[in-house]
Structures are given as C-alpha cells and as structure tokens.
N, CA and C atoms as an extended XYZ file, in Angstrom:
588
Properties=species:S:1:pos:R:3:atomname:S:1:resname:S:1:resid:I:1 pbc="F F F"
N        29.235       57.776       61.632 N   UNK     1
C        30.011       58.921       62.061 CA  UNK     1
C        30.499       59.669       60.831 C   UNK     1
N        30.376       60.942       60.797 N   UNK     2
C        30.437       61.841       59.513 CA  UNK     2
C        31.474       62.861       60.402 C   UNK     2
N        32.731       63.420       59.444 N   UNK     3
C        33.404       64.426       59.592 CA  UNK     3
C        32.282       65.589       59.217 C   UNK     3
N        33.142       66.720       60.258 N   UNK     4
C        32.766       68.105       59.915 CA  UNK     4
C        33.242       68.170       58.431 C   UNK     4
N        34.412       68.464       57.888 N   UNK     5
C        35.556       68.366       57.039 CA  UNK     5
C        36.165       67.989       56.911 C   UNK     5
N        37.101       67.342       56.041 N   UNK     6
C        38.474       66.686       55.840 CA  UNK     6
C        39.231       68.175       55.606 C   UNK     6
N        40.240       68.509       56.286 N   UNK     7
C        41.500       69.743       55.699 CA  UNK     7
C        42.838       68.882       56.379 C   UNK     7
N        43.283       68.675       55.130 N   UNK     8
C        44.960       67.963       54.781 CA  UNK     8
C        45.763       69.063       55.644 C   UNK     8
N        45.375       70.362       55.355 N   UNK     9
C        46.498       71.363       55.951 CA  UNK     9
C        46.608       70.946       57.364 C   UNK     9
N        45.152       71.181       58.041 N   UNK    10
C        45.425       71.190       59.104 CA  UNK    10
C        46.182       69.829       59.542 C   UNK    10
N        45.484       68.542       59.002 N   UNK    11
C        46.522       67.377       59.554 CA  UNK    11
C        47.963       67.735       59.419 C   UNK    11
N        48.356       68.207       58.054 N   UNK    12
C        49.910       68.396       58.047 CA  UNK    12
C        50.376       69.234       58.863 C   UNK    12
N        49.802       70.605       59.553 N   UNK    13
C        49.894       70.852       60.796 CA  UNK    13
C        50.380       70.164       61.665 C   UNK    13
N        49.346       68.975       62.389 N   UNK    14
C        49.078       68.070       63.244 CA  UNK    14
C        50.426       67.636       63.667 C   UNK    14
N        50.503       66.858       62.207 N   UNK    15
C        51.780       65.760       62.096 CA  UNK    15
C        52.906       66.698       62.798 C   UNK    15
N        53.252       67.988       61.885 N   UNK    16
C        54.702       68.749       62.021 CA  UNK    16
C        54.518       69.024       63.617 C   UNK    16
N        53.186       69.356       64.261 N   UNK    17
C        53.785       69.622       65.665 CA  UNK    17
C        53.771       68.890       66.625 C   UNK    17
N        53.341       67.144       66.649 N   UNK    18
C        53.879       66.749       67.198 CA  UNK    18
C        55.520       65.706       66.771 C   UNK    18
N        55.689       65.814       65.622 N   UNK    19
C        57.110       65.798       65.479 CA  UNK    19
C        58.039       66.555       66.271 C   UNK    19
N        57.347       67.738       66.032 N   UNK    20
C        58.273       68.554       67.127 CA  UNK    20
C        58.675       68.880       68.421 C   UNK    20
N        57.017       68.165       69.158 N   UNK    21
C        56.623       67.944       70.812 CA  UNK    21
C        57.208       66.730       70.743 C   UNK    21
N        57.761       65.713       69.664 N   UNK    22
C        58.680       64.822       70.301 CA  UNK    22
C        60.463       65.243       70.048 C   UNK    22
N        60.135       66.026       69.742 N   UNK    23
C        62.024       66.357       69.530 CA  UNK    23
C        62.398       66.071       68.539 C   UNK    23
N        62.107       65.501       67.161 N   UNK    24
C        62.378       65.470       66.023 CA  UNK    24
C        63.196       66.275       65.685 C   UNK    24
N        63.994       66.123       64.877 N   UNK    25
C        64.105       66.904       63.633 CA  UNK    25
C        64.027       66.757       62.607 C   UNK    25
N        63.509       67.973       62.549 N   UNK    26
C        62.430       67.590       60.974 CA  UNK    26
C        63.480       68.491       59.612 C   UNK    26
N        64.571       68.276       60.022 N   UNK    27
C        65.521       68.754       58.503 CA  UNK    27
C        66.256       67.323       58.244 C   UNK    27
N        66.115       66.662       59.133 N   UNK    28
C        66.556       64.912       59.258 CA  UNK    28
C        65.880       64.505       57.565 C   UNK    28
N        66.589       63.646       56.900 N   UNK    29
C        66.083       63.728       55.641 CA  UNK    29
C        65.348       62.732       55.824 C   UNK    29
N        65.170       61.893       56.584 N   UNK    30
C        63.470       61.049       56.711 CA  UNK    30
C        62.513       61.510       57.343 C   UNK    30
N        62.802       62.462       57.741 N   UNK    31
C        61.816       63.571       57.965 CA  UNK    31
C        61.172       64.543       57.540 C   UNK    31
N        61.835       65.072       56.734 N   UNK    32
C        61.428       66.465       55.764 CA  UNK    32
C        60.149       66.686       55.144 C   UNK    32
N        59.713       65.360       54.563 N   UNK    33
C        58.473       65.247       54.143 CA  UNK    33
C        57.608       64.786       54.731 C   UNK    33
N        58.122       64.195       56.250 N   UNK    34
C        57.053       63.444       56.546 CA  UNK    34
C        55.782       64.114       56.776 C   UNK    34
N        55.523       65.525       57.322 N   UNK    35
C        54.353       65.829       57.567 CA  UNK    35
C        53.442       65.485       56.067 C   UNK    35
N        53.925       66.129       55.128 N   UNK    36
C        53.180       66.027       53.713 CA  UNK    36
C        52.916       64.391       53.689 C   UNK    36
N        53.973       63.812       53.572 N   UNK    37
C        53.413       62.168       53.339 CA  UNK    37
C        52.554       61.780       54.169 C   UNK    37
N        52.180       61.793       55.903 N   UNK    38
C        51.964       61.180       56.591 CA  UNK    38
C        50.127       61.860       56.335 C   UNK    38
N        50.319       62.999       56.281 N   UNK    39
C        48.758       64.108       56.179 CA  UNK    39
C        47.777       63.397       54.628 C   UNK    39
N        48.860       62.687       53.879 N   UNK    40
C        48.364       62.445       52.517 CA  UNK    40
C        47.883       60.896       53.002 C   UNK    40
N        48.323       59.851       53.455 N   UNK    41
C        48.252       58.849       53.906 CA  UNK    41
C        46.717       58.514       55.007 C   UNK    41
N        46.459       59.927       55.753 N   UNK    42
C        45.469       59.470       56.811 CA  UNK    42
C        44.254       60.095       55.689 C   UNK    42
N        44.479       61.634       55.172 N   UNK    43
C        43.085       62.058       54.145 CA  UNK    43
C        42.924       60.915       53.133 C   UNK    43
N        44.059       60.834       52.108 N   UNK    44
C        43.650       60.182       51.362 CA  UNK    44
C        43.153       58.352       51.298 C   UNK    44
N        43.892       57.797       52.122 N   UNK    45
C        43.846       56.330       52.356 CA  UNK    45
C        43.149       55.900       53.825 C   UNK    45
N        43.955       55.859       55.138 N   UNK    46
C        43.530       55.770       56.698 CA  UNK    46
C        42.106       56.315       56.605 C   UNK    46
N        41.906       57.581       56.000 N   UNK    47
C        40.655       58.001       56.679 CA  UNK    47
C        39.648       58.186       55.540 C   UNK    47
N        39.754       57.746       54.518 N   UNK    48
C        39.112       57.999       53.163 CA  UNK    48
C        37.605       57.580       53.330 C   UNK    48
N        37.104       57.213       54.420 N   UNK    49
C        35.337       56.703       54.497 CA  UNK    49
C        35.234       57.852       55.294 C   UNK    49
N        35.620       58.763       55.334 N   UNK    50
C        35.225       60.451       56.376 CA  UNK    50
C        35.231       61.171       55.116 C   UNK    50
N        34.244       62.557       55.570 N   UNK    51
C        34.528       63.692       54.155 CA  UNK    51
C        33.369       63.235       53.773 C   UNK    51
N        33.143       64.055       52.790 N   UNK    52
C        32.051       64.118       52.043 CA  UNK    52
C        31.748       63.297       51.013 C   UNK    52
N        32.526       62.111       50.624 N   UNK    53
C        32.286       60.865       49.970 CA  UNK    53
C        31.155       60.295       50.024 C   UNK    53
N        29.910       60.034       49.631 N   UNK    54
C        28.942       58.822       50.080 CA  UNK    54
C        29.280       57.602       49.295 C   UNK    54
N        29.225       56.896       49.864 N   UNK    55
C        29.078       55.267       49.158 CA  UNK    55
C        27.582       54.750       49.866 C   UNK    55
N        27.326       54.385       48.365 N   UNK    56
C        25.833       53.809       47.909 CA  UNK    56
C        26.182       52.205       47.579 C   UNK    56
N        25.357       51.628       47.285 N   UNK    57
C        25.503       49.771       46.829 CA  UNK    57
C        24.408       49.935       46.032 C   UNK    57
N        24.846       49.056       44.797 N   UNK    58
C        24.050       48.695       43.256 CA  UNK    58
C        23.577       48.059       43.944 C   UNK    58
N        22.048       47.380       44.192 N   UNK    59
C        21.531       46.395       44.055 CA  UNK    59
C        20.630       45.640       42.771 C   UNK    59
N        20.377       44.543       43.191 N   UNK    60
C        19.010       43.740       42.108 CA  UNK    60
C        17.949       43.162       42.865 C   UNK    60
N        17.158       42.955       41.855 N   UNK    61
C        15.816       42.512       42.184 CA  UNK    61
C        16.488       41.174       42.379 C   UNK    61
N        15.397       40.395       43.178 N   UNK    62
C        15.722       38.658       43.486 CA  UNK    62
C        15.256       38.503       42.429 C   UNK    62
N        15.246       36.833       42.060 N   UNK    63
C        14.210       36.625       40.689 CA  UNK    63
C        13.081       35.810       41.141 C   UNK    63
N        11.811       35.551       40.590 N   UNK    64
C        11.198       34.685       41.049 CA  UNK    64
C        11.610       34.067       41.568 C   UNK    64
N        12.246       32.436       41.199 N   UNK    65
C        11.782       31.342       41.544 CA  UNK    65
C        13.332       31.714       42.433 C   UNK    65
N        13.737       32.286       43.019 N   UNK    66
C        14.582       32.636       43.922 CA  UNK    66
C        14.386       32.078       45.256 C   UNK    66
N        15.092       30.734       45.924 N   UNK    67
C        14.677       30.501       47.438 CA  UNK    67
C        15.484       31.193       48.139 C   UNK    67
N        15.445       32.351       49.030 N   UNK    68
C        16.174       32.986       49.937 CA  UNK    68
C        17.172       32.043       50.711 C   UNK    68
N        18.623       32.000       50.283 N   UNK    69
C        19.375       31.647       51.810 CA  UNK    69
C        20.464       32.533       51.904 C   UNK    69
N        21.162       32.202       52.853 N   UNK    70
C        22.304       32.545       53.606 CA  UNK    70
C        23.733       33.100       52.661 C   UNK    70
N        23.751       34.711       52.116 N   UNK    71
C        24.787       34.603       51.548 CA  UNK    71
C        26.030       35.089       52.351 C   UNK    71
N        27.280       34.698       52.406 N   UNK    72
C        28.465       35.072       53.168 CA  UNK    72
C        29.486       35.385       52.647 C   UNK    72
N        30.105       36.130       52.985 N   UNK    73
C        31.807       36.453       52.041 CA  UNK    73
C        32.576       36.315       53.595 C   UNK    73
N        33.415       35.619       53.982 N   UNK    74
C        34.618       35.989       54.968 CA  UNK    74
C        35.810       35.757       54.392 C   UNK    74
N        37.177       36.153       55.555 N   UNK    75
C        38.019       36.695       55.627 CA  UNK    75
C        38.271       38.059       54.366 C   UNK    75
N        37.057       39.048       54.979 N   UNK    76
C        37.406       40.612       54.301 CA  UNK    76
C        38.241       41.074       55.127 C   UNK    76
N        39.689       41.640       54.058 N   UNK    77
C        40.501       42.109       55.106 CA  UNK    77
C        40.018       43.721       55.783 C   UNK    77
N        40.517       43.919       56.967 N   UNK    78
C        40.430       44.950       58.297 CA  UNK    78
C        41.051       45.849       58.348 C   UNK    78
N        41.359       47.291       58.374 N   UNK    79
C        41.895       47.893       58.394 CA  UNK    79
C        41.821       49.106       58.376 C   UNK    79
N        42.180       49.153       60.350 N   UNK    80
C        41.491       50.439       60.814 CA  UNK    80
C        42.432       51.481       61.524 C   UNK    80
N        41.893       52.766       62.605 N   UNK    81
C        42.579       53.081       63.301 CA  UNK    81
C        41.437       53.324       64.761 C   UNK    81
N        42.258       52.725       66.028 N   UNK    82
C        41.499       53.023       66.936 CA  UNK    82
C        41.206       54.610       67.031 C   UNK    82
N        40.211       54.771       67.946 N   UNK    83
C        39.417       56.054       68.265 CA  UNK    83
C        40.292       56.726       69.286 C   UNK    83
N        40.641       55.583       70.407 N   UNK    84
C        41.222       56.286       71.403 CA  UNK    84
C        42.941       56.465       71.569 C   UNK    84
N        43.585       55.757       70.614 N   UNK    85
C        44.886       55.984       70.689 CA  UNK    85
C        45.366       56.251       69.185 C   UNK    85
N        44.431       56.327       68.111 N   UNK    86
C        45.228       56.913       66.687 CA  UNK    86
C        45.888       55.398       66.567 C   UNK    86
N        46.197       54.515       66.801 N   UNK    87
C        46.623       53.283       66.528 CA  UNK    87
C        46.140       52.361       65.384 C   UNK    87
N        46.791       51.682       64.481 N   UNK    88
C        45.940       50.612       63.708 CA  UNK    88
C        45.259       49.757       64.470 C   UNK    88
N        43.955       48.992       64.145 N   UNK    89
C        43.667       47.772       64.256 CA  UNK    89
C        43.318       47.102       62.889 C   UNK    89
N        43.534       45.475       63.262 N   UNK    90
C        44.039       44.757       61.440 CA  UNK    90
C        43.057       43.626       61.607 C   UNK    90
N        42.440       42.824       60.599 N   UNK    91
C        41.998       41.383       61.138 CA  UNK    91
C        41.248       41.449       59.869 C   UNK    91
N        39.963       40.676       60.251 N   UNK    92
C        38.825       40.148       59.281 CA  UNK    92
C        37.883       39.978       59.366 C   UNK    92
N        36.887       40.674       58.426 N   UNK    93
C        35.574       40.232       59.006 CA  UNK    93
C        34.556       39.199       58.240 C   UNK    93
N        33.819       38.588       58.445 N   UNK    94
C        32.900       37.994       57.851 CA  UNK    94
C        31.292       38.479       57.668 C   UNK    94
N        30.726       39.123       56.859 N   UNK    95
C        29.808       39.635       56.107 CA  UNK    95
C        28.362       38.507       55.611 C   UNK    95
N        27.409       38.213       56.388 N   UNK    96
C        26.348       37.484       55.394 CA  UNK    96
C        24.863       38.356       55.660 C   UNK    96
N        24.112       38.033       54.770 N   UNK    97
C        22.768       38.460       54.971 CA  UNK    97
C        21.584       37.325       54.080 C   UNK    97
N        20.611       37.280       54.234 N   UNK    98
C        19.699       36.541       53.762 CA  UNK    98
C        18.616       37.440       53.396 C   UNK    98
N        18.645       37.420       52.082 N   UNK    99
C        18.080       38.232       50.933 CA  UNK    99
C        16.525       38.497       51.000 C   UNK    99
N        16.090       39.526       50.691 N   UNK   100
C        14.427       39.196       50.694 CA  UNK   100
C        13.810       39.765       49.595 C   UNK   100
N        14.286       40.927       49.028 N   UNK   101
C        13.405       41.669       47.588 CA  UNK   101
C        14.737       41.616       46.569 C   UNK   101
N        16.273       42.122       47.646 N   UNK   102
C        17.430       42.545       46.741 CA  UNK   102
C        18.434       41.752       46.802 C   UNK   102
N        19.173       41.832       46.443 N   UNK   103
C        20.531       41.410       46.198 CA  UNK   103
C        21.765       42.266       45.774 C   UNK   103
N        22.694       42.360       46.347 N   UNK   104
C        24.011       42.919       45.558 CA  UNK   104
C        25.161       42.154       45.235 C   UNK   104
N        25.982       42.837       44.528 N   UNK   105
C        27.183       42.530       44.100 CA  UNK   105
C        27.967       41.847       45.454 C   UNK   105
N        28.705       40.449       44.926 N   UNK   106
C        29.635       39.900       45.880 CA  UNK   106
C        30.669       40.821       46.638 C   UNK   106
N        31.700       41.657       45.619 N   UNK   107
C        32.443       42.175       45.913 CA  UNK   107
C        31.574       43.736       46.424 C   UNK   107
N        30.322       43.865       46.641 N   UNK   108
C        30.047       45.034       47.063 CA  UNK   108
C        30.248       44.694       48.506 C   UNK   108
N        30.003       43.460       49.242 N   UNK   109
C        30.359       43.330       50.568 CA  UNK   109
C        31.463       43.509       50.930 C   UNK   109
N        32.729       43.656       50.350 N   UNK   110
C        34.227       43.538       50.725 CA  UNK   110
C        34.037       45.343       50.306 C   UNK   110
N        33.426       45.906       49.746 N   UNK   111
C        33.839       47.352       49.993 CA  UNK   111
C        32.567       47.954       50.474 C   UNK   111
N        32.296       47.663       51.236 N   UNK   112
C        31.499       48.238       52.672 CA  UNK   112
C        32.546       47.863       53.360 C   UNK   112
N        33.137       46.785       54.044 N   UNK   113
C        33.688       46.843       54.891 CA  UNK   113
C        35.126       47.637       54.565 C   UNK   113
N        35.667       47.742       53.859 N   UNK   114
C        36.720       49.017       53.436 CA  UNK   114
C        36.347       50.069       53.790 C   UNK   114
N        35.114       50.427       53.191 N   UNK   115
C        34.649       52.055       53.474 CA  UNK   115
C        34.373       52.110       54.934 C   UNK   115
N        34.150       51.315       55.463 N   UNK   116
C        33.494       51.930       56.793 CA  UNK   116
C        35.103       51.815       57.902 C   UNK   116
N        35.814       50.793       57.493 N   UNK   117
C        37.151       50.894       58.413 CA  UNK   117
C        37.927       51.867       57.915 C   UNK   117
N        38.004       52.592       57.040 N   UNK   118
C        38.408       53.555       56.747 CA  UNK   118
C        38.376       55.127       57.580 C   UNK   118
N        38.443       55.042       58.501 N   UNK   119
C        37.993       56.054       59.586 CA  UNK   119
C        38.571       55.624       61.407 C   UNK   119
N        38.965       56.542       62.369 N   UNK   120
C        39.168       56.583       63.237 CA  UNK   120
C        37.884       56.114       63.738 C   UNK   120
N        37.832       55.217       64.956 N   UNK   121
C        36.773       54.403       65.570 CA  UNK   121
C        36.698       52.872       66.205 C   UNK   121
N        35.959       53.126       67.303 N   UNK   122
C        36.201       51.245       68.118 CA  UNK   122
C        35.269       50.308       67.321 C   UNK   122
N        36.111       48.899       67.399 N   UNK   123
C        35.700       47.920       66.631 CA  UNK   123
C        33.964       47.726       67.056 C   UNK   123
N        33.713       47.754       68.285 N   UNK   124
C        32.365       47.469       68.301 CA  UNK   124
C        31.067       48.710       67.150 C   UNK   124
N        31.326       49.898       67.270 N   UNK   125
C        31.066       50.621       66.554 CA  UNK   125
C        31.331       50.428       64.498 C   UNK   125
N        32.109       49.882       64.245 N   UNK   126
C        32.592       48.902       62.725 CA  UNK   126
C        31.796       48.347       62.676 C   UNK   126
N        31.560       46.808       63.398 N   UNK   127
C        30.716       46.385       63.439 CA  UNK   127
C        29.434       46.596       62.706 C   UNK   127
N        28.827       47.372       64.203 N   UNK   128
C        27.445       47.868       63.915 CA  UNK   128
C        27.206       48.618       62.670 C   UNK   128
N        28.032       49.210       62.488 N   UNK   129
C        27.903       50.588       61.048 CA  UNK   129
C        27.649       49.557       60.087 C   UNK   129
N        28.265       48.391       59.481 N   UNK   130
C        28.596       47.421       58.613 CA  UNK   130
C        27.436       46.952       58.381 C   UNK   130
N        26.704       46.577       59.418 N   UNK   131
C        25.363       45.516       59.835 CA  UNK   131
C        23.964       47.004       59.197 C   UNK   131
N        24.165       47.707       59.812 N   UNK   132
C        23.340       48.297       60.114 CA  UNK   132
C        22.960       49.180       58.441 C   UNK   132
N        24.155       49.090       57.709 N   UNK   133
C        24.524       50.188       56.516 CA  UNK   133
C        23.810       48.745       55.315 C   UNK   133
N        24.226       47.526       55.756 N   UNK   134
C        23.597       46.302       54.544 CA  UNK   134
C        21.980       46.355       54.709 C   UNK   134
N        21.785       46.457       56.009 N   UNK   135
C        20.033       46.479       56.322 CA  UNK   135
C        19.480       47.567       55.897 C   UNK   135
N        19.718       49.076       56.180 N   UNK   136
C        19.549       49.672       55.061 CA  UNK   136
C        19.625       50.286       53.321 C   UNK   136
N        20.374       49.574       53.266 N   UNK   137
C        20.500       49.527       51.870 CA  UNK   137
C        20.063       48.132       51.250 C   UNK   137
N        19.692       47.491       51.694 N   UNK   138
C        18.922       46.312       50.931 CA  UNK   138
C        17.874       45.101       51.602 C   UNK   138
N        17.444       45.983       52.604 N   UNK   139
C        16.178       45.209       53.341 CA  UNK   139
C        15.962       43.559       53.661 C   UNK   139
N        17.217       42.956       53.977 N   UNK   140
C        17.375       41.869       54.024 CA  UNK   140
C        16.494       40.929       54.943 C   UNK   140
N        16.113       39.895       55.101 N   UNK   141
C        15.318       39.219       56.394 CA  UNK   141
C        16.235       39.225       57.123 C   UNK   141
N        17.734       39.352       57.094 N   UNK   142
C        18.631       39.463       58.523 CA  UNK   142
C        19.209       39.630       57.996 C   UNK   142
N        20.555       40.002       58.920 N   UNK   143
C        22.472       40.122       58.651 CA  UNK   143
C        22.840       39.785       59.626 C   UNK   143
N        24.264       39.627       59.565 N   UNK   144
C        25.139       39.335       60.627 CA  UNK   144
C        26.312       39.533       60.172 C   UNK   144
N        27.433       40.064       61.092 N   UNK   145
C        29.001       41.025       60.866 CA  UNK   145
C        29.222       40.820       62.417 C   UNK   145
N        30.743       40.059       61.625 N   UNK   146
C        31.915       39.442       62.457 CA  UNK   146
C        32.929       40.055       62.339 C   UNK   146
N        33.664       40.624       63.411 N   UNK   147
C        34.790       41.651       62.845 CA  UNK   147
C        35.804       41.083       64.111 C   UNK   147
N        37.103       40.045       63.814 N   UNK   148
C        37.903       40.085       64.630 CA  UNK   148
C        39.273       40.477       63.793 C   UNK   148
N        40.132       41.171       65.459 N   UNK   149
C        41.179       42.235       64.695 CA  UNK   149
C        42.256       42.524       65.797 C   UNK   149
N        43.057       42.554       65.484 N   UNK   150
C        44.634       42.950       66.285 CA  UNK   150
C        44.606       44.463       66.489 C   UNK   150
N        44.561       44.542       68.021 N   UNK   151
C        45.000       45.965       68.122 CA  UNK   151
C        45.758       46.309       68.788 C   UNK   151
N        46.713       47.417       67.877 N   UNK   152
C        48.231       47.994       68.243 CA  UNK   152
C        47.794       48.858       69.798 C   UNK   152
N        47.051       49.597       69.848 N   UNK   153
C        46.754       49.937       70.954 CA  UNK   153
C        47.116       49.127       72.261 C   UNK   153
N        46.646       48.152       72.126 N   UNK   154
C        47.143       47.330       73.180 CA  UNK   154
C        48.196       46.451       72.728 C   UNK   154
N        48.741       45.908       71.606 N   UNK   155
C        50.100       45.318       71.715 CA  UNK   155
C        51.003       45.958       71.602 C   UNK   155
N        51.257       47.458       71.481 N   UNK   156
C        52.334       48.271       71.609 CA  UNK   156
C        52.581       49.058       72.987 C   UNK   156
N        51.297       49.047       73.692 N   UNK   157
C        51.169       50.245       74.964 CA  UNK   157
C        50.762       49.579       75.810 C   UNK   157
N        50.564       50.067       77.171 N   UNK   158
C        49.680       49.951       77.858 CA  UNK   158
C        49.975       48.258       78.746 C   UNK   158
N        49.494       47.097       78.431 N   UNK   159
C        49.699       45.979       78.378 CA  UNK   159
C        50.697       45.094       77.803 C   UNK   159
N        50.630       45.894       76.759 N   UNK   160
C        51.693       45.389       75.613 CA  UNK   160
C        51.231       43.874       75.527 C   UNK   160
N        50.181       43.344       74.964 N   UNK   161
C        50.085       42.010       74.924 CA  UNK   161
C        49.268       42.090       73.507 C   UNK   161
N        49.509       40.711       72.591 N   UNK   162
C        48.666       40.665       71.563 CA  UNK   162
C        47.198       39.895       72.192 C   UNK   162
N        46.087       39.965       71.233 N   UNK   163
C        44.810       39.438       71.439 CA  UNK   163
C        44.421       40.069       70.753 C   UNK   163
N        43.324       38.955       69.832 N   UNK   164
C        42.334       39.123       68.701 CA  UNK   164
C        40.732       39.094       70.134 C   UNK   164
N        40.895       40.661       69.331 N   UNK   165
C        39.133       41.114       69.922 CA  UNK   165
C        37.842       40.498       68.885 C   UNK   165
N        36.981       40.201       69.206 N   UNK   166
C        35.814       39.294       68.147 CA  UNK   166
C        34.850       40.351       68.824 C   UNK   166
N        34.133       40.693       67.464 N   UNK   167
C        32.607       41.512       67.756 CA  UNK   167
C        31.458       40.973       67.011 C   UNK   167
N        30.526       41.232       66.940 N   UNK   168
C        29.612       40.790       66.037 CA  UNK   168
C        28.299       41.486       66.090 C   UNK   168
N        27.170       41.789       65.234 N   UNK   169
C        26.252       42.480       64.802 CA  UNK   169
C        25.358       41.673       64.643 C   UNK   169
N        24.240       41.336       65.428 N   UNK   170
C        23.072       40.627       64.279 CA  UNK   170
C        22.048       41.320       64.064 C   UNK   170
N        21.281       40.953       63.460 N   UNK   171
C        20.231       41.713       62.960 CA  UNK   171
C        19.001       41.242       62.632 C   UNK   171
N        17.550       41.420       62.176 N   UNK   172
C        16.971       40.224       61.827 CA  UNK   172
C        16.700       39.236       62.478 C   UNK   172
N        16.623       37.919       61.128 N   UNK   173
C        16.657       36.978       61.490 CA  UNK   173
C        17.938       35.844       62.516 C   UNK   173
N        19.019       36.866       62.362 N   UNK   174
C        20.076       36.320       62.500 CA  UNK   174
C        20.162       36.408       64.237 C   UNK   174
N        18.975       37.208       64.623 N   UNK   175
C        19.206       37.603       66.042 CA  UNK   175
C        17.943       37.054       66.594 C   UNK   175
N        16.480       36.606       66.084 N   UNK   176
C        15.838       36.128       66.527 CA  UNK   176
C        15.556       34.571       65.998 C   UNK   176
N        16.454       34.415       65.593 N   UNK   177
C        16.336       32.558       65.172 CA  UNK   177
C        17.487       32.111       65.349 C   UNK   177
N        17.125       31.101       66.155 N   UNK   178
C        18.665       30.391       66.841 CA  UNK   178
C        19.159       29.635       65.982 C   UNK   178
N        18.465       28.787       64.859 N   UNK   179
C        18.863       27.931       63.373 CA  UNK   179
C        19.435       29.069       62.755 C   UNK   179
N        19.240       30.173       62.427 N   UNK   180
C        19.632       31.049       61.581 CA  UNK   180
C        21.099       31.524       61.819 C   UNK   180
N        21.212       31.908       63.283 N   UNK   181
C        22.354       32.211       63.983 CA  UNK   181
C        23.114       31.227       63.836 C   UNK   181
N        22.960       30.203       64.392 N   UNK   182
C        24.048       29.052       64.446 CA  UNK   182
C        24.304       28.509       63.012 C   UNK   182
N        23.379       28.627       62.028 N   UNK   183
C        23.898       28.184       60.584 CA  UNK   183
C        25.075       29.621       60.357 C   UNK   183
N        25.032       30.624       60.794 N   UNK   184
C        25.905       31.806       60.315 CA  UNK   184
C        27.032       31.649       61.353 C   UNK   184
N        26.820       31.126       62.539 N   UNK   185
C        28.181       31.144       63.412 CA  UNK   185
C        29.062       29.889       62.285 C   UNK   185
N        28.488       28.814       62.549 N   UNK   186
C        29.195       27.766       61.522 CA  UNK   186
C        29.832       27.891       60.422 C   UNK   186
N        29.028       28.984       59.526 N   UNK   187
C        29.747       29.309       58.194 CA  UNK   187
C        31.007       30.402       58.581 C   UNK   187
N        30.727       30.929       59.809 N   UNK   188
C        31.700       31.935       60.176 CA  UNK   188
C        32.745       31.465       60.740 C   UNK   188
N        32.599       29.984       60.909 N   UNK   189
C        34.059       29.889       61.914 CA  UNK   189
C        34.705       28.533       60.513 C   UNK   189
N        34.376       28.382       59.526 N   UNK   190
C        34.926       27.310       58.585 CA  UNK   190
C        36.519       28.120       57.861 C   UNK   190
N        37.590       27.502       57.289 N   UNK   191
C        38.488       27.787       56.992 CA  UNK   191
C        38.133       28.009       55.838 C   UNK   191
N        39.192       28.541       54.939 N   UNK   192
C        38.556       29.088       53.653 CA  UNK   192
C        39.483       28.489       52.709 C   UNK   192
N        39.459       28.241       51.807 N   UNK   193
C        39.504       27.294       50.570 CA  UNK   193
C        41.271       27.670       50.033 C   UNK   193
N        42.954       26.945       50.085 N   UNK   194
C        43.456       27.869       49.603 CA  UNK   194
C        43.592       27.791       48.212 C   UNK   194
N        43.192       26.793       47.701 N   UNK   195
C        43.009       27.032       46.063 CA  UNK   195
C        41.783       25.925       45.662 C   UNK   195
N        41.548       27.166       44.615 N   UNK   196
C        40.332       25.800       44.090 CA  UNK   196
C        40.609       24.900       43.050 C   UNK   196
C-alpha cells in the first residue's frame, strides 16, 4: 500500500478539527501544540513506511559450500496503527526464510518489519506485505511471518476486551512442506534467551 502523498499540513488540519468536533480547547496549554506535535508524530514516526521513501535490503551471495537452513529472528517488536479505527496495535513478530542464492543482513529483518508497520493497516495485510517483500527481494526456497499483537481497537472500544490476534504468512517451502512448517512453527513458539 503506497500513499498518494504525505502533507503534514493537511494532518495538522486533521488533528485541529477534530479537537475541536470534540470540544477541546485548544488555548488549554496542553493543547496548543498539539496539532503540530501530534501531525509530526503520525508523518514523521506512526506513518514513516508511507510517502515516497523506498526501502531496499543489501543482500549477499550464499557461499559455496553453504547448506541452506532455516534462518529466524523473533520477538521483532510491532508497532502499528489499525486501518479501521486509527488505533495502535503492539506485539511481535517472528521473521524466518531459508536461503537459496542470497542472504541478508540479520538486523535487515527487524527493519522490514518496522518499515512495513509503520503505516495505517490490518494485521493480516502486515503480515503478508512482510512475507511477500523478503520473497521478493531475495528469492528464498520459502518464508514464513508471524505477527501476534494487542489491539487498542478492541481493548479500548467496542468490546473492550484484551486478546492477542496471531497471523501468519507462508510461502514456499514453508507452505508446501509439512517438516519445513512445523520445524518453523517450533522455532516460532520457543522463548528467547534473557541473557547469554
């Protein structure tokens, strides 16, 4: 999903009039700025994977005597806003793919998933973008993207109840081999190390 444009004005617009469709007042001194702060907060940070930014991934060649397996990074932190209520959703995802010509940077997996939650949109849609953005950019024999996450949408409104939503992406091998899958569900559900 690609913006037309990013324009700050108009968000700071946004912000000031529904401050005002809620009765605010906006000479209230925690208010005064808020349109400017709040308009700077969704362009520059909340929504910073929209706009005309591309993000690309360095890759490498495998090396020869290279045996392809299973690489994984989890608990990447989450941090989004739903599509349909402007709300955060928060959590973690887990990231692997099994290599076939390339390879990238460890920490290039933890900023894909930044860049792409960086934008208004439902978790199942994250997901897929995540999965779908590693397979093209580095031709893997599979992937797979786990994205579970708290959403304010529903623990503030509506229901008002908490619950961690779980999604997942496969791809590949990860979707037509049941060894493949279940070696990646396993690595996906292990606790993670708190010091080494």
């Amino acid at each position: 999903m690609r913006s037309k444009k990013v324009d700050k004005v108009k968000v700071r617009q946004a912000v000031q009039l529904l401050l005002e469709g809620l009765g605010v007042d906006l000479e209230n001194e925690h208010f005064r700025h808020t349109p400017e702060r709040a308009a700077k907060a969704w362009v520059d940070e909340l929504c910073s994977g929209l706009g005309e930014k591309k993000f690309s991934l360095t890759t490498f060649q495998v090396g020869e005597k290279y045996e392809p397996s299973m690489v994984v990074l989890q608990h990447i932190p989450v941090r989004s806003v739903c599509a349909h209520h402007l709300l955060p959703f928060y959590g973690q995802a887990t990231v692997a793919y099994i290599p076939d010509q390339r390879l990238c940077g460890l920490s290039k997996l933890s900023r894909i998933v930044d860049y792409f939650s960086r934008r208004p949109q439902v978790q199942e849609e994250l997901t897929s973008d995540i999965a779908n953005f590693i397979c093209d950019q580095l031709s893997p024999q599979g992937a797979g993207v786990i994205v579970k996450a708290t959403h304010l949408c529903m623990a503030m409104r509506g229901v008002s109840h908490d619950g961690v939503m779980t999604t997942s992406s496969l791809k590949g091998s990860f979707l037509r081999e049941s060894n493949v899958r279940a070696e990646f569900m396993s690595l996906a559900n292990t606790q993670s190390l708190n010091k080494l």
